[in-house]
C-alpha positions as CSV (number, residue, x, y, z in Angstrom):
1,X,-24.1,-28.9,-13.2
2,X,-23.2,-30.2,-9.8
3,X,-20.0,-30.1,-10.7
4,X,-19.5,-26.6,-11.6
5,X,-21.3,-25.7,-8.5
6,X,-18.8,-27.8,-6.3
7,X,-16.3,-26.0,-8.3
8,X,-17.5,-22.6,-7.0
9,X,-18.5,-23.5,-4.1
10,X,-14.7,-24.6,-3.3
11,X,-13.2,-21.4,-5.2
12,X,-15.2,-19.1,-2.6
13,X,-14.3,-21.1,0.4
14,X,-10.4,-20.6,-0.8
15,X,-10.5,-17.3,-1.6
16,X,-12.7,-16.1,2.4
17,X,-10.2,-18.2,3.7
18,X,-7.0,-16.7,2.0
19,X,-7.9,-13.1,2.1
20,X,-10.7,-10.5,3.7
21,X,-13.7,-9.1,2.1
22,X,-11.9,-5.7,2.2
23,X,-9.1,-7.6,0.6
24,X,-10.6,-8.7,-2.5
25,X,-11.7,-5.0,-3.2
26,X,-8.3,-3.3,-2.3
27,X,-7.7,-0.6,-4.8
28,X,-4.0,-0.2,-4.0
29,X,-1.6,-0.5,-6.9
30,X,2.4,-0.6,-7.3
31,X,3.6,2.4,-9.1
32,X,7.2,4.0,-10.1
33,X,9.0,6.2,-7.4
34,X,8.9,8.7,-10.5
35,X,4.6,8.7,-10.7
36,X,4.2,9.8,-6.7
37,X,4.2,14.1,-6.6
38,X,7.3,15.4,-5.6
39,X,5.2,17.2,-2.3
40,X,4.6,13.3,-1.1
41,X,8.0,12.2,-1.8
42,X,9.8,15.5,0.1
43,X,7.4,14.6,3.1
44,X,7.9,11.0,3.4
45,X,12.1,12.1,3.1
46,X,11.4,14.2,5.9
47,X,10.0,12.1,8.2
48,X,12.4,9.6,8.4
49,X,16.1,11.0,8.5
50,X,18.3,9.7,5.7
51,X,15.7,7.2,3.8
52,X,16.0,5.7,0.9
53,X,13.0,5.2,-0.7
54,X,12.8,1.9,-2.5
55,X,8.7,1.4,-3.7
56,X,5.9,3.0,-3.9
57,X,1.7,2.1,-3.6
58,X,-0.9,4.2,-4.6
59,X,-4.6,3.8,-3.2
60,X,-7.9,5.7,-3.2
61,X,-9.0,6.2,0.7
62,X,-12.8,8.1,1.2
63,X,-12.3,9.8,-1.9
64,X,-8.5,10.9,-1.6
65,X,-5.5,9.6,-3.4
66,X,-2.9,8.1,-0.7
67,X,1.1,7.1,-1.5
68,X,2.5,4.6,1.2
69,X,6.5,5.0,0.5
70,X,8.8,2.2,1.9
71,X,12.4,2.6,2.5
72,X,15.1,2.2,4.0
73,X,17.4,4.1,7.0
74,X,19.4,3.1,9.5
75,X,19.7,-0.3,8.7
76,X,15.7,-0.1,9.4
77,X,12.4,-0.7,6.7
78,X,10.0,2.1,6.8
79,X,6.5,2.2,5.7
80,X,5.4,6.4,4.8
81,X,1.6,7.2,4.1
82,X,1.3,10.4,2.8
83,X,-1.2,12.4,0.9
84,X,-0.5,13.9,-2.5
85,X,0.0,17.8,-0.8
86,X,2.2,16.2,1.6
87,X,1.1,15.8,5.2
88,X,2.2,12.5,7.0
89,X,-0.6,10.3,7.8
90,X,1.9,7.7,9.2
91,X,5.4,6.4,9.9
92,X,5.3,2.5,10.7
93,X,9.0,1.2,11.2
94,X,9.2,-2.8,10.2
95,X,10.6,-5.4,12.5
């Protein structure tokens, strides 16, 4: 038995120390480029000039379904939030 608890006790340390409580519940998900609405990928295309858009997430935010698009443009990574209908919540360019 003390064992077993040693075990846990070790598996919750790893995992607070590896990721955030927030973390652990993340409900984002990798889709297909194909599954995201064509209103979020034409928006995410329109914010940055010339992108290519590469991968796609898909996450539940306060009760609305989110796509973050990455891609590429101008020899630059880009990281798109949009909603399903379309509007740009954010444009993060990666370093």
């Amino acid at each position: 038995m003390k064992k077993s608890t040693a075990v846990l006790m070790i598996t919750v340390v790893t995992l607070a120390g590896c990721a955030t409580f927030e973390d652990l519940f993340e409900k984002e998900q990798e889709i297909e480029l194909s599954a995201v609405p064509a209103a979020a990928l034409n928006a995410a295309k329109g914010a940055v000039k010339g992108i290519v858009l590469t991968e796609a997430e898909m996450e539940e935010e306060d009760g609305q379904v989110l796509y973050e698009l990455e891609g590429t443009a101008n020899g630059k990574t880009y990281e798109i939030e949009v909603t399903a209908e379309g509007k740009v919540l954010e444009v993060e360019e990666d370093e």
